[in-house]
C-alpha positions as CSV (number, residue, x, y, z in Angstrom):
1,X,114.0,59.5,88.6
2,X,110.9,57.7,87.0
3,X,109.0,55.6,88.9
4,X,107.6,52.5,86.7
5,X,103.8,51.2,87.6
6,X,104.7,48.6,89.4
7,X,107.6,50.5,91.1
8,X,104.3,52.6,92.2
9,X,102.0,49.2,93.0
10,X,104.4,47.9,95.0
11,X,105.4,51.0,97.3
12,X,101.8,51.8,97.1
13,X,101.0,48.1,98.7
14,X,103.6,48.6,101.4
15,X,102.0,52.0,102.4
16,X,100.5,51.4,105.8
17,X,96.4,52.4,105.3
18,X,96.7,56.1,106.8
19,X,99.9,56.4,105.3
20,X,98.3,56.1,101.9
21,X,95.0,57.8,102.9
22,X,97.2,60.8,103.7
23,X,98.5,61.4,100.1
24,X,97.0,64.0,97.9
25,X,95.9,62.8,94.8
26,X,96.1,65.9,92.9
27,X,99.8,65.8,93.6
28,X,100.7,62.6,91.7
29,X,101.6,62.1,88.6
30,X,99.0,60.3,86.5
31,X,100.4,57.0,86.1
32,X,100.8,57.5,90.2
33,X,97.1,58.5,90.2
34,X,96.1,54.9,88.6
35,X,98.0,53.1,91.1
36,X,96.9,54.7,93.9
37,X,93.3,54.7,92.8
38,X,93.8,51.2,92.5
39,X,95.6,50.3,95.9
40,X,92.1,52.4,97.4
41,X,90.1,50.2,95.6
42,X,92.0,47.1,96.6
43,X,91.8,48.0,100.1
44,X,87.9,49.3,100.5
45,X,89.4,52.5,101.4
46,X,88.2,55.8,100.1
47,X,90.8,58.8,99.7
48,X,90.9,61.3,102.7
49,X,89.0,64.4,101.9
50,X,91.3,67.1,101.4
51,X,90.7,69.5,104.7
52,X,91.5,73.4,104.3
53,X,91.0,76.1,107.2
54,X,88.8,78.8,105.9
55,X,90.2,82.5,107.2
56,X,86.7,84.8,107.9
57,X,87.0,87.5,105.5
58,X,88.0,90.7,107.8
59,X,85.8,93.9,106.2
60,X,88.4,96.4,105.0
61,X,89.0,99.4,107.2
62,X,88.2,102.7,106.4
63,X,91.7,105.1,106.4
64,X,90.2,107.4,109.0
65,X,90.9,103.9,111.4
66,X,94.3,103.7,110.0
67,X,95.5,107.2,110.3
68,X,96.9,108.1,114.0
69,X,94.4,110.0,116.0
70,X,95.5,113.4,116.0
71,X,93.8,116.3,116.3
72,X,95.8,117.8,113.3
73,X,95.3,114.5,111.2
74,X,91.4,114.5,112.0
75,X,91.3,117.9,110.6
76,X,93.0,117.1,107.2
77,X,90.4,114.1,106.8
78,X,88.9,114.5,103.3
79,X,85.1,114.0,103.6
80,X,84.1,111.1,101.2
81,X,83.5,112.1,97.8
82,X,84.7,115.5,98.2
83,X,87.5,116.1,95.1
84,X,90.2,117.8,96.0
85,X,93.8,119.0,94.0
86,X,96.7,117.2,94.0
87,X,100.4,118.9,95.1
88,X,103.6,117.6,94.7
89,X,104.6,116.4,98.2
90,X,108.4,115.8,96.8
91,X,110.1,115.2,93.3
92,X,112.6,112.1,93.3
93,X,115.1,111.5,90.4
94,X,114.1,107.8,90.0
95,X,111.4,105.8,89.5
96,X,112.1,103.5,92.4
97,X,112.5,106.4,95.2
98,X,109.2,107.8,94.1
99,X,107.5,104.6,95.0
100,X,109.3,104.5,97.8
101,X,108.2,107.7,99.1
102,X,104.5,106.2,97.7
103,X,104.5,103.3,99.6
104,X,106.0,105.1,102.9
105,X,102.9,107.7,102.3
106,X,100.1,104.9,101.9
107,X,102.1,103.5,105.1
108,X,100.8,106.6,107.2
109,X,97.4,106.3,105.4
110,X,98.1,109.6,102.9
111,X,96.8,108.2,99.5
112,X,100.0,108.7,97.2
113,X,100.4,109.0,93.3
114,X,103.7,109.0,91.4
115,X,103.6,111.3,88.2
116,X,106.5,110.5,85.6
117,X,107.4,114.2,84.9
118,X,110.3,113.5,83.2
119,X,109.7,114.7,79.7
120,X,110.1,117.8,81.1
121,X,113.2,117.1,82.8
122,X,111.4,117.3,86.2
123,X,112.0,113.7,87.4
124,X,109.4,111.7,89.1
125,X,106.8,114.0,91.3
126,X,104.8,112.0,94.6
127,X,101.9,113.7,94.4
128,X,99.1,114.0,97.2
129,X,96.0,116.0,98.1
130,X,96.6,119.3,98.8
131,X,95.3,119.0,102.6
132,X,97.5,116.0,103.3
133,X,100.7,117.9,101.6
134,X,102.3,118.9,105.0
135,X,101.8,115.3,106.5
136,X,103.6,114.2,103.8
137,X,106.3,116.1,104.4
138,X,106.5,115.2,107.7
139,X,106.5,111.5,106.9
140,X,109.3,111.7,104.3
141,X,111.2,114.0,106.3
142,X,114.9,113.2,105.3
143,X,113.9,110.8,102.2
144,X,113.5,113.8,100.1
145,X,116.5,114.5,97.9
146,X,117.8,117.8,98.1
């Protein structure tokens, strides 16, 4: 349904005064825009400021404050910037089960990485750092195919 301009002028003109102040602009078309600029000017009324509730920016955590607090995970903890190997923590026939094995890894803070090894008919591999191979076990428990 179009709306004509004076369709807009006249429903504009009805509008009570915080009624009108309360639409935003940016929302209207442009012929609505005209109108309405023009029913603020009629009035002596300027457009209410658009008001938005700024979120503080939270500083990312560290994984060593995600991980649970065992002893056993402690002692995997890779020291920052040390490089370690990657393992295959589980091969998965599909794509889609190897990133869900990935994203159930990350979950339990074990950084995760799907390699497509299927050129050599070995399916998709989740791999993870060496240290954090047993956890990973652990965390996919039955979601490894058999």
């Amino acid at each position: 349904m179009k709306f004509s301009p004076d369709e807009f002028k006249r429903l504009y003109a009805e509008m009570p005064d915080e009624e009108l102040r309360s639409l935003v602009r940016g929302e209207l078309t442009e012929v609505a825009q005209q109108c309405y600029d023009a029913e603020l000017a009629r009035r002596g009324l300027q457009a209410t400021p658009l008001r938005r509730t700024i979120q503080p920016i939270v500083a990312a955590r560290e994984p060593e404050d995600i991980a649970p607090e065992s002893e056993e995970v402690l002692e995997q903890t890779i020291e920052q910037g040390e490089e370690e190997d990657l393992a295959p923590a589980a091969i998965f026939p599909s794509r889609e089960e190897a990133k869900a094995a990935k994203v159930l890894l990350q979950s339990a803070a074990i950084p995760a990485f799907v390699e497509d090894d299927t050129l050599a008919a070995g399916g998709f591999r989740v791999l993870v750092a060496a240290s954090y191979v047993d956890g990973a076990h652990e965390v996919l428990g039955e979601a490894q195919p058999s």
